[in-house]
C-alpha positions in Angstrom: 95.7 132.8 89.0 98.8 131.6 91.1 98.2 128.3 92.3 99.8 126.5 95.3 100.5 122.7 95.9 99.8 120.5 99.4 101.8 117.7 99.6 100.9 115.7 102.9 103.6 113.0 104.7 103.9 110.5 107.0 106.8 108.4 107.9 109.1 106.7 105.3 107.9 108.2 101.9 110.1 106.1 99.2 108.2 108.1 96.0 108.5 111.5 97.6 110.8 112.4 95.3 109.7 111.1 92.2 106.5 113.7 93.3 108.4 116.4 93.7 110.4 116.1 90.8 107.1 116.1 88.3 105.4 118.8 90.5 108.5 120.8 90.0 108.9 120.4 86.5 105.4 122.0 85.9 105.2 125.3 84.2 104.1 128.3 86.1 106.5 128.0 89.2 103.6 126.6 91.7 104.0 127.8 95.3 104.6 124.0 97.2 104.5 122.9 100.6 105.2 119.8 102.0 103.5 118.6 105.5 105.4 116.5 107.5 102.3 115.0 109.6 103.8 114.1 112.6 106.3 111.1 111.1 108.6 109.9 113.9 111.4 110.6 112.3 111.4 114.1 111.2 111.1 114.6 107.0 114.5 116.2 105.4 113.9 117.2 102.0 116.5 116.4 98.9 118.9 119.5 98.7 117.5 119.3 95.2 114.2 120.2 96.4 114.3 121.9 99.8 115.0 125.2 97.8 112.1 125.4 96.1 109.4 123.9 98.9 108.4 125.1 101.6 108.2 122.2 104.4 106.2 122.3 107.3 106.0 119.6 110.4 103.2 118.9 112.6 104.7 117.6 116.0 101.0 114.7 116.0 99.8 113.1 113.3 96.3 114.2 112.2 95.9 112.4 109.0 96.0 113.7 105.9 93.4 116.3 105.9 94.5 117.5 109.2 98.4 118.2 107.1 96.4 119.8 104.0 94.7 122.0 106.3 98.1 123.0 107.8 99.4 123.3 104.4 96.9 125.5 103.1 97.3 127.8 106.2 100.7 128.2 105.0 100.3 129.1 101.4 100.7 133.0 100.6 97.5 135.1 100.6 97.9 135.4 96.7 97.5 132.2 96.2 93.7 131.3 94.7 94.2 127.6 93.2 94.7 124.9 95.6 96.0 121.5 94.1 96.4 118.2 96.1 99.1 115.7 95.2 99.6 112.7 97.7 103.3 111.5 98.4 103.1 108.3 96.3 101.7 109.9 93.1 103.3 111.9 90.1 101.6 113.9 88.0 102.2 113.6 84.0 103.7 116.6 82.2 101.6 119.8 82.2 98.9 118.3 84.3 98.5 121.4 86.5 98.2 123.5 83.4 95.6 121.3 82.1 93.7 120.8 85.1 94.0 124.5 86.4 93.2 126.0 82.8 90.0 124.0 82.5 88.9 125.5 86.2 89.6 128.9 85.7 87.6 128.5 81.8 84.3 128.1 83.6 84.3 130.1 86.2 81.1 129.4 87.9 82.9 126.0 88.9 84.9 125.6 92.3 87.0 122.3 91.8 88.5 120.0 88.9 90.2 117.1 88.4 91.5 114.6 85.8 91.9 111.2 85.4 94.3 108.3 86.7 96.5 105.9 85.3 97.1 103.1 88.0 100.7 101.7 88.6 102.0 99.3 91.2 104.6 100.0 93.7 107.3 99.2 90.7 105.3 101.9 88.5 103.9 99.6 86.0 100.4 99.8 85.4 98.2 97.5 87.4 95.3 97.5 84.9 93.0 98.9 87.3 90.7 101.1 85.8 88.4 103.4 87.6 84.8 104.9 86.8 85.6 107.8 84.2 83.1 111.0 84.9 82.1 112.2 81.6 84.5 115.5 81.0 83.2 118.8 81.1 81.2 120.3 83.6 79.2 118.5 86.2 76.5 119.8 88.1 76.7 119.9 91.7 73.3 118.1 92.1 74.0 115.6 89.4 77.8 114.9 90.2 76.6 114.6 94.0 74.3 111.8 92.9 77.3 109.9 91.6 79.4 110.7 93.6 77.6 108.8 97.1 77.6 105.9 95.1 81.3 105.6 94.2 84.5 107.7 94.1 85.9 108.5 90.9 87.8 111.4 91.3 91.8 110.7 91.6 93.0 113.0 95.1 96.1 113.7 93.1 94.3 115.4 90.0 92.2 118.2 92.1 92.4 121.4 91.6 90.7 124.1 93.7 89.6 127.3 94.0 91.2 128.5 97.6 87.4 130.8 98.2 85.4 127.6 97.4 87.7 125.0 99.7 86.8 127.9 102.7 83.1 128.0 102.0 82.7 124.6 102.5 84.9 124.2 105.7 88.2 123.9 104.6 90.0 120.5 104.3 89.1 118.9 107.9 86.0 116.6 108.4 84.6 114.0 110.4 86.6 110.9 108.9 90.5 110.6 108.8 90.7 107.8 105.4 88.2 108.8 102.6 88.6 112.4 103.6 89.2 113.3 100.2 85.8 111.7 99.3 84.0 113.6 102.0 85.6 116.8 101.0 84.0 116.2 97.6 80.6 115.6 98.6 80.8 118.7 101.4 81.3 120.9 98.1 78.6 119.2 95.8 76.1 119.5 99.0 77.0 123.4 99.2 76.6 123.6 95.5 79.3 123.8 94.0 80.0 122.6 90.4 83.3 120.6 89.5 84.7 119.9 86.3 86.2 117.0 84.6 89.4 116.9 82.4 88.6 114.0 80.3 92.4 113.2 79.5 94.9 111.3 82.3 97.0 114.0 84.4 98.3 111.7 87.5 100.0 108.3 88.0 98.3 106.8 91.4 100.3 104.4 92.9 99.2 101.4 95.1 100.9 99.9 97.5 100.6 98.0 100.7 101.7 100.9 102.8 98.5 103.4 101.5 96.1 104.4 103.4 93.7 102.3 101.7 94.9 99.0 102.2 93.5 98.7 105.2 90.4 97.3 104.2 88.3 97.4 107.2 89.2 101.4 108.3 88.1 102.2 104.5 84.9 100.7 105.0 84.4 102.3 108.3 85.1 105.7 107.0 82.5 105.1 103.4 80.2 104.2 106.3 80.9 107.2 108.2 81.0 109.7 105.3 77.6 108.2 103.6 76.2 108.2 106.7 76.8 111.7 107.1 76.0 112.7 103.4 73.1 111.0 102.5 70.4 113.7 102.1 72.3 113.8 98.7 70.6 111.0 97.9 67.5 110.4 99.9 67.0 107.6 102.7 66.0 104.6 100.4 69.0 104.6 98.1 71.2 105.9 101.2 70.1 102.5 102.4 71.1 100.7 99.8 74.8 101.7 99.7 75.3 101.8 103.9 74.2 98.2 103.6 77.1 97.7 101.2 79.2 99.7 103.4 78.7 97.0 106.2 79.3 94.0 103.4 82.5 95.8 102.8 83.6 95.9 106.5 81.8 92.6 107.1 84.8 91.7 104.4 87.3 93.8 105.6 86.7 92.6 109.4 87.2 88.5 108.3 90.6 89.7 106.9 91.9 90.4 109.9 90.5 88.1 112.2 88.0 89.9 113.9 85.0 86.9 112.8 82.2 88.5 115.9 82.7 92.0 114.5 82.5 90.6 111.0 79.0 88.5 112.1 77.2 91.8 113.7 78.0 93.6 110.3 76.9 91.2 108.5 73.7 91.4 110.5 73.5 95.2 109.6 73.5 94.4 106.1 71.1 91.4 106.6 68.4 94.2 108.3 68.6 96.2 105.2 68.6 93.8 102.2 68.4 90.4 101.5 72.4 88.7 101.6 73.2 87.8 97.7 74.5 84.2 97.5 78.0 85.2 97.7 77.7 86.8 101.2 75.7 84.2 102.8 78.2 81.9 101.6 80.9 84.3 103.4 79.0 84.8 106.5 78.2 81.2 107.0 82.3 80.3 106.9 82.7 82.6 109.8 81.4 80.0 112.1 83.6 77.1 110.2 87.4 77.9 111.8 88.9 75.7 109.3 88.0 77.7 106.5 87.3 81.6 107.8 91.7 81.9 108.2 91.3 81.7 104.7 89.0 84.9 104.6 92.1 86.7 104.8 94.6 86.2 102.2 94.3 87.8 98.1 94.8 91.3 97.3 92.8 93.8 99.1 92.1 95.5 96.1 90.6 92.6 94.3 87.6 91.2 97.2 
């Protein structure tokens, strides 16, 4: 089955080319398009690459699955596999293969993806090491389960089945960061099975310019999307994780200054669990100006 490629972009994308180059270098010839989502200066591909991809702008910025959904609409008819590859990721040799070979083995399945290995903005590995979904295939009631509690699926390893992606909506939703996320729990609600390539097929790069540095707009969004998913899970444990949803932005809030915000969400979390020991020690400094500032410096992606 042919498979296509979405690549979504905004503004300066320093790694661009380093993605192109391994998503070129796959066997198969993979149809690509790049979406230029509304960046103020307008995206000009390498003349190394404009050849082969197919580049399409957006005049406003919609966020990333606003420019997947506009790169879908522009893959050819023929096209049945959709795969998703962010701008500051690469995948490893024959990680389409891999990834696409297991989907189309079981064909009861709608989506796949593999695993990450996690480098830094100079591409060495951070040490980070995400939750690892056993491989094979996962049910869509089980994996759903999972799935509302945390995130393990690396964007830049998915592979999907174009008629699966339109049953359950297409690429837009109700959140612009953790869209990917919601994506994935829209299919396992609709019932649709995914399956895991238990090997590493994609280098995922952090970096302070990713979406998901801001700390506080990733909290609001796990809020948004759990909120909005949590019949997978019933209303008690639903509970449970919104109430670490508001810790999070509770956290994410103090960063950046905002200590009456950060209060009332701590109060949300208060009215659904008892505060551990560490978060009553962190809402009690946001009434001590001398020490809050402090609330606000370390690595995002360390607490």
């Amino acid at each position: 089955m042919r498979a296509g490629v979405l690549v979504p972009v905004h503004g300066f994308a320093p790694y661009l080319a380093e993605t192109l180059d391994a998503i070129l270098a796959q066997p198969g010839e993979p149809v690509v398009v790049v979406v230029d989502d509304g960046s103020p200066q307008p995206l000009a591909l390498h003349p190394d690459h404009a050849p082969r991809v197919t580049l399409v702008r957006r005049e406003t910025a919609g966020g990333p699955a606003v420019a997947r959904q506009a790169g879908l609409d522009a893959l050819p008819e023929d096209v049945g596999l959709v795969a998703l590859c962010d701008a500051d990721d690469a995948w490893l040799p024959g990680a389409l293969a891999r990834v696409a070979g297991a989907l189309t083995a079981e064909p009861g399945a709608g989506w796949a993806f593999g695993r990450a290995l996690v480098v830094g903005p100079n591409g060495r590995p951070t040490g980070e090491r995400w939750a690892e979904p056993p491989a094979g295939r996962l049910a869509a009631t089980d994996f759903g389960r999972e799935l509302y509690a945390a995130n393990p699926v690396p964007t830049s390893s998915v592979v999907l089945r174009r008629a699966a992606l339109a049953e359950a909506g297409g690429f837009t939703g109700p959140v612009r960061v953790a869209e990917d996320w919601e994506l994935w729990l829209r299919l396992c609600a609709g019932g649709v099975d995914a399956v895991c390539v238990g090997e590493t097929t994609v280098r995922y790069r952090r970096h302070p310019g990713g979406l998901t540095a801001d700390v506080a707009g990733l909290a609001a969004a796990q809020l948004a999307v759990h909120e909005r998913h949590a019949e997978l899970v019933g209303p008690r444990a639903a509970d449970r994780v919104i109430a670490d949803d508001h810790a999070a932005l509770a956290a994410g809030l103090a960063r950046e200054g905002r200590y009456a915000e950060a209060r009332a969400a701590w109060a949300q979390v208060a009215a659904r669990r008892p505060l551990r020991r560490e978060e009553q020690v962190r809402r009690a400094v946001l009434a001590l100006p001398g020490l809050r500032r402090r609330l606000g410096r370390g690595d995002p992606y360390r607490g």
